[in-house]
C-alpha positions as a printed NumPy array, in Angstrom:
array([[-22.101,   5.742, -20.867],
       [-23.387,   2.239, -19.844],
       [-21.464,   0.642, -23.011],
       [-18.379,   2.87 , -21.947],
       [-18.585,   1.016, -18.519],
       [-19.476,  -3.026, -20.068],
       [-17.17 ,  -2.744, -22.874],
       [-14.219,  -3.733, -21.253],
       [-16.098,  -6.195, -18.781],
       [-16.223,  -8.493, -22.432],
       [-12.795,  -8.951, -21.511],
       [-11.363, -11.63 , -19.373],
       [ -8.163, -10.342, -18.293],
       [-10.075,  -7.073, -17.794],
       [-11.868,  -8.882, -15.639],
       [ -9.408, -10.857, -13.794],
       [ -7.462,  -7.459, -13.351],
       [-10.994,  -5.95 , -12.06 ],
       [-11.405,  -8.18 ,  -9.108],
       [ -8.036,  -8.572,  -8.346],
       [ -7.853,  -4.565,  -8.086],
       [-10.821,  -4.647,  -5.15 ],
       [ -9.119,  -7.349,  -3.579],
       [ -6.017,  -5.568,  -2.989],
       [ -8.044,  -2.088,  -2.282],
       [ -9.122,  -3.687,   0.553],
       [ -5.698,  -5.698,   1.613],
       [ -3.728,  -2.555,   1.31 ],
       [ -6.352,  -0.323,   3.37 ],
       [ -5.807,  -2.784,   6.441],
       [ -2.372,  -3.498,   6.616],
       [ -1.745,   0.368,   5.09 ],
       [ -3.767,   1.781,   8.313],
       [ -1.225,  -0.006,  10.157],
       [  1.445,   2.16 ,   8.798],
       [ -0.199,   5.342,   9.056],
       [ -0.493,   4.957,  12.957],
       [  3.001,   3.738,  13.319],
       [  4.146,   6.313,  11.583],
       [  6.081,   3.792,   9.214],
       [  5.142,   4.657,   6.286],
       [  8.382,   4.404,   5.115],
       [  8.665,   1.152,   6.291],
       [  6.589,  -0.195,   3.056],
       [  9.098,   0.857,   0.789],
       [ 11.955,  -0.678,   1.855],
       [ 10.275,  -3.957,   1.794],
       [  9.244,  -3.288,  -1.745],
       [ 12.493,  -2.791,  -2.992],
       [ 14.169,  -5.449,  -0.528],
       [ 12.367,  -8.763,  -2.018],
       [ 13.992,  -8.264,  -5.084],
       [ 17.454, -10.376,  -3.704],
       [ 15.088, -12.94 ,  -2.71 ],
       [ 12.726, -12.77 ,  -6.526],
       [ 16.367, -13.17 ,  -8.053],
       [ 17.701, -16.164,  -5.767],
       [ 13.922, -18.416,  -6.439],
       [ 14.432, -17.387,  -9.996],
       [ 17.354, -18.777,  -9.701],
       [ 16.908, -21.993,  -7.564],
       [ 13.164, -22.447,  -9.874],
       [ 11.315, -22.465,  -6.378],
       [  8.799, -19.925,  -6.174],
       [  9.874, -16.568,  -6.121],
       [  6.819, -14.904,  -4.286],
       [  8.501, -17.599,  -1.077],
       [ 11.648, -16.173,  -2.301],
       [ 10.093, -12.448,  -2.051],
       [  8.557, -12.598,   1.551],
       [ 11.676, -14.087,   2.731],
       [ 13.966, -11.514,   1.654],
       [ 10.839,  -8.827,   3.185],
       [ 11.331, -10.227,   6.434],
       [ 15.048, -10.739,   6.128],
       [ 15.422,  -6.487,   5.612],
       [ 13.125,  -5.806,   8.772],
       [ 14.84 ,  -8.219,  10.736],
       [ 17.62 ,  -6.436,   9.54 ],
       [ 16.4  ,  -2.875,  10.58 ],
       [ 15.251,  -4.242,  13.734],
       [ 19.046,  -5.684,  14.105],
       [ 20.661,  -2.153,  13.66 ],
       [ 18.643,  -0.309,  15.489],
       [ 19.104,  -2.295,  18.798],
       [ 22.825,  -2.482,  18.126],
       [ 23.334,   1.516,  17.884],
       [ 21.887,   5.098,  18.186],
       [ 21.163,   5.061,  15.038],
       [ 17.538,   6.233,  13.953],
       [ 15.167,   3.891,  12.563],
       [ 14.353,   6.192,   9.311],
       [ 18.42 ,   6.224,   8.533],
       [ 18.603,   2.144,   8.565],
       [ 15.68 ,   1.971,   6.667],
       [ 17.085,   4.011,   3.737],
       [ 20.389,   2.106,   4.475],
       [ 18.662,  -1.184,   3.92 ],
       [ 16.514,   0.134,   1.053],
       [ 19.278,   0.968,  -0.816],
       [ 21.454,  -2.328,   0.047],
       [ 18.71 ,  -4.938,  -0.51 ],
       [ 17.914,  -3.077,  -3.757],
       [ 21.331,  -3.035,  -5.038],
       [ 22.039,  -6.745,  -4.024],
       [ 18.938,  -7.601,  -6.302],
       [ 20.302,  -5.36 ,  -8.925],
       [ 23.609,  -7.645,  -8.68 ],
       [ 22.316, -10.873,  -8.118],
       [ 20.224, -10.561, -11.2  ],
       [ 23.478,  -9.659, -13.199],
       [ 25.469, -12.449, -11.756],
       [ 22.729, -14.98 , -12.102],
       [ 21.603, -14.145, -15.396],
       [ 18.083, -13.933, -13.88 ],
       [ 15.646, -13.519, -16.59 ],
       [ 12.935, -11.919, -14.574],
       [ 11.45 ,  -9.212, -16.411],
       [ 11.953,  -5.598, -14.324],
       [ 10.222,  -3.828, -16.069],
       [  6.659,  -5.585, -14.807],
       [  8.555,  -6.3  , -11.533],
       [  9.158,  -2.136, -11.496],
       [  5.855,  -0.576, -12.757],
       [  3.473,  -3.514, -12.849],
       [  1.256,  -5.418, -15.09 ],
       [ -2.213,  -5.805, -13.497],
       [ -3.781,  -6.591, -17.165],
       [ -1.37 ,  -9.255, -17.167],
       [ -3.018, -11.296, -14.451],
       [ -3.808, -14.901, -14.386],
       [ -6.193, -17.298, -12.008],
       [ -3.242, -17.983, -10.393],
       [ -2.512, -14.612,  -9.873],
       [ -6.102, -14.383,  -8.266],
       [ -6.346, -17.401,  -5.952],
       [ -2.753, -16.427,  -4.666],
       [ -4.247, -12.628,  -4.371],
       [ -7.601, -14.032,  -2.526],
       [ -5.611, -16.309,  -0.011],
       [ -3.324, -13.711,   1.261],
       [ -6.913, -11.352,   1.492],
       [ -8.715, -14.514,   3.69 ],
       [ -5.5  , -15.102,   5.94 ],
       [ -4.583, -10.896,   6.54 ],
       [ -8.142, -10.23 ,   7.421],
       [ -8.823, -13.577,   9.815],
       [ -5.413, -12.421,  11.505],
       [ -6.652,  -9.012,  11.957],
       [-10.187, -10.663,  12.868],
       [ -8.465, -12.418,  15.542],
       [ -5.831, -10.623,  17.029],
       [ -7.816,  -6.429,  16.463],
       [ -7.637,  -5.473,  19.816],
       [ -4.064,  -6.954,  20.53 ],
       [ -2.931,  -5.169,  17.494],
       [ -4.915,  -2.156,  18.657],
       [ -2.979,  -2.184,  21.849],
       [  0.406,  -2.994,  20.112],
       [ -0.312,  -0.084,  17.702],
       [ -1.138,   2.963,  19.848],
       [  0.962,   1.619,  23.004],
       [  3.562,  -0.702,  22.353],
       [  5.68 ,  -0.229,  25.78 ],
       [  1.93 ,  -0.624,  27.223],
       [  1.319,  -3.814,  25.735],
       [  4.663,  -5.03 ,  26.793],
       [  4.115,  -3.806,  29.934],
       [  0.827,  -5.81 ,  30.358],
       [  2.315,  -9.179,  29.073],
       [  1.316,  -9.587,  25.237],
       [  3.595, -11.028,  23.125],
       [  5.106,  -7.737,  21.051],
       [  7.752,  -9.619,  19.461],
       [  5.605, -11.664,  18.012],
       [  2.789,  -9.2  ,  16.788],
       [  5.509,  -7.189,  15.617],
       [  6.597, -10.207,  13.326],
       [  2.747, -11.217,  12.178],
       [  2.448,  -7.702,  11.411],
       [  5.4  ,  -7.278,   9.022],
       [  4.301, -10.477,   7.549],
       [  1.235,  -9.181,   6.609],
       [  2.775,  -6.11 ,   5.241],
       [  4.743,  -7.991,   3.144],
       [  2.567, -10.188,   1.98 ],
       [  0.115,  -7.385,   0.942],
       [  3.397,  -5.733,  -0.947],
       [  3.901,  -9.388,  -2.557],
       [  0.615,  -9.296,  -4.347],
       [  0.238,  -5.869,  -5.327],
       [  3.841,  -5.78 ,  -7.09 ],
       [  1.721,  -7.377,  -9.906],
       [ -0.664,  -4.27 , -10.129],
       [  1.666,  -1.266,  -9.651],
       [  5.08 ,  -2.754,  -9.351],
       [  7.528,  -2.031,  -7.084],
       [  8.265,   1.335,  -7.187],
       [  4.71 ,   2.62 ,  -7.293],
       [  3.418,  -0.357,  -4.271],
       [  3.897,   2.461,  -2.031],
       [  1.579,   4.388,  -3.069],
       [ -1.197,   1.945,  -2.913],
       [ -0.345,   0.895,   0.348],
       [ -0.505,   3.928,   2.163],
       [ -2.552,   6.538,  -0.212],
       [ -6.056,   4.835,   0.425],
       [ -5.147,   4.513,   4.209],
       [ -4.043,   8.525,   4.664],
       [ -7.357,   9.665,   3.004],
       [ -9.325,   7.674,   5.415],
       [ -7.283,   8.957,   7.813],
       [ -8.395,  12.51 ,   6.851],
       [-12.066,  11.687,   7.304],
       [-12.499,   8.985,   9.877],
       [-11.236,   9.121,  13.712],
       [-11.163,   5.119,  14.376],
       [ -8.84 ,   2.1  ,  12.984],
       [-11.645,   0.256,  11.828],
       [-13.385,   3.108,  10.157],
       [ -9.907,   3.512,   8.099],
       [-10.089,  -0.006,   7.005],
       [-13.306,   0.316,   5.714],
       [-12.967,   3.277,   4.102],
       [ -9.861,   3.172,   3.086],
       [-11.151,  -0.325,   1.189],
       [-13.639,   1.904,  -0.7  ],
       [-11.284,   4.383,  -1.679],
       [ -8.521,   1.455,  -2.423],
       [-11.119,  -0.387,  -4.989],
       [-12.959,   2.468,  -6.334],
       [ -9.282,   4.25 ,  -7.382],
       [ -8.18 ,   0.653,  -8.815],
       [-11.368,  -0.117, -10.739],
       [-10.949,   3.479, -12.348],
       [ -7.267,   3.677, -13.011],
       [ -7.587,   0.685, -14.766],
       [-10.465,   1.408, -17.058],
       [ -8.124,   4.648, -17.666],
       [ -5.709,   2.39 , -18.976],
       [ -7.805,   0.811, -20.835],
       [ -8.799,   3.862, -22.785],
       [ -6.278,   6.19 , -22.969],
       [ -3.52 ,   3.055, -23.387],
       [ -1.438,   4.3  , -20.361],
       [  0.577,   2.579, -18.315],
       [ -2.193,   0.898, -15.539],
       [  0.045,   0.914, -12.218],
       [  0.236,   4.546, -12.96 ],
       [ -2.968,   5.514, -14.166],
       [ -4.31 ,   3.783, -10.492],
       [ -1.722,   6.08 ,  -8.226],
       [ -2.662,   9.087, -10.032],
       [ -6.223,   8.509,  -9.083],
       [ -5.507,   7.318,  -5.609],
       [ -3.487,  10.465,  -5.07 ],
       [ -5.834,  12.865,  -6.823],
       [ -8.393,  11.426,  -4.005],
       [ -6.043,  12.128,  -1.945],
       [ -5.783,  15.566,  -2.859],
       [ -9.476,  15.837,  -2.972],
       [-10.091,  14.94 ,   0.306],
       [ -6.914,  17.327,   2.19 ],
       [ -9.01 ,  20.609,   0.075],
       [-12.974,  19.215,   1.761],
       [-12.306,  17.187,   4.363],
       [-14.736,  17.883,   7.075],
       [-12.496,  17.951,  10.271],
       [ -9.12 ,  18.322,   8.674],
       [ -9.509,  19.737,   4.773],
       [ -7.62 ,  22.742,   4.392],
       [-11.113,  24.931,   2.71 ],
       [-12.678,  23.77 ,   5.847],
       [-10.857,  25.38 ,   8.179],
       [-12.65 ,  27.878,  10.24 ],
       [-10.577,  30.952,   9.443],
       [-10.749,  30.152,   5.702],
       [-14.518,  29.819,   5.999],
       [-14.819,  33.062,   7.748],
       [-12.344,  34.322,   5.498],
       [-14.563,  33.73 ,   2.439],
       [-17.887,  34.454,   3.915],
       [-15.789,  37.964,   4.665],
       [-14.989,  38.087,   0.848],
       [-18.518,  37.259,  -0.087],
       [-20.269,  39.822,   1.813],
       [-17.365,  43.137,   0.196],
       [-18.606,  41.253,  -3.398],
       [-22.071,  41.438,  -2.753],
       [-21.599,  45.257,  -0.785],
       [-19.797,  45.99 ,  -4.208],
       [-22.552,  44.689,  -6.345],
       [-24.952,  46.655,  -4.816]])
């Protein structure tokens, strides 16, 4: 068993892809917990699939294409934000509009650039692929997101739960609106290179909900949601490691299975815990045992 465990560890891209993982377990759990409250889940895909325009244009341009990404990420919020103060139109129908736009301008830029970005990583991911550069760009976004949130937790509190509140009392929304998309994206910028782009999603928001299903409090989310975040990353990718499947997918599978695991048991809200199920199958124990006897 122990051998089963260090194996891999003799590895350095194993490794690199190891601590990377825990990094972003604990990146996506805060800015993810963000989502969940705002109901915005949503809001995480479309800026997945929206900084591809931007990967294409710094491809393009040789600049780097992670500035490239988060400006394009911002660009589609702003562009949300835009259509949904212009008309009665719902935010969840200009988010799919602007998924699907930003996602088919990449498509075309890419064509009419002759981009040679590879979409398949940019897609599904590559976390064995990592390099140190990969990592100190990975641990900078980690320090800045979670001094932000440091800083600025009971503004963002506030903002979350009561944003017509928080305008009301004076704080600066707009802006907490903006550092909190930033974040987002940022936190979708470096995981693209662990699940990719159409599984980011996933990560983001997965760890989060099963916190979500235990714990009562933001913070307690975060924290847990961390744990979860890490622990499914660290085992998804020694399941890729042994069964040679794909790693951004071996990690979502075990982030959702959790996920599944903890909407059966969960204390307060599991669906076995319910009192009615309970008294249910204390009901059904009691005829088996009558029956026995």
């Amino acid at each position: 068993m122990i051998n089963l465990l260090l194996e891999p560890l003799t590895f350095e891209f194993m490794r690199n892809a190891l601590i990377i993982i825990i990094l972003l377990g604990i990146l996506c759990a805060i800015t993810g917990s963000y989502l969940i409250v705002q109901k915005m889940g949503l809001l995480g895909d479309v800026i997945a699939h929206a900084v591809l325009p931007g990967l294409a244009i710094a491809f393009y341009l040789g600049i780097d294409i992670f500035l490239g990404a988060f400006i394009s990420g911002l660009l589609s919020t702003l562009v949300i934000s835009w259509i949904q103060s212009q008309s009665k139109i719902k935010v969840d129908v200009a988010m799919a509009l602007v998924f699907s736009g930003f996602l088919a301008l990449g498509i075309m830029l890419i064509t009419l650039l002759k981009s040679k970005i590879d979409l398949h990583s940019f897609l599904f991911g590559d976390i064995l692929g990592v390099t140190k550069n990969d990592f100190f760009r990975t641990l900078i976004i980690v320090v800045f997101i979670v001094i932000f949130v440091k800083l600025f937790y009971k503004e963002l509190l506030f903002y979350t739960f009561n944003p017509l509140g928080a305008q009301a009392m004076g704080l600066p929304v707009k802006w907490i609106h903006l550092g909190l998309i930033s974040a987002i994206t940022l936190t979708i910028i470096a995981s693209m290179q662990a699940v990719g782009v159409v599984l980011v999603v996933s990560l983001l928001v997965g760890p989060s909900i099963t916190a979500y299903l235990l714990v009562k409090e933001l913070h307690q989310m975060m924290i847990i949601g961390g744990i979860i975040g890490s622990l499914s990353g660290i085992i998804g990718i020694y399941l890729s490691y042994y069964l040679n499947v794909p790693s951004g997918a071996a990690i979502v599978l075990v982030v959702t299975g959790l996920f599944l695991l903890a909407l059966l048991v969960s204390p307060s809200q599991g669906i076995l815990t319910r009192p009615e199920v309970i008294y249910r199958g204390k009901q059904l124990l009691d005829q088996l045992t009558k029956f026995n006897q």
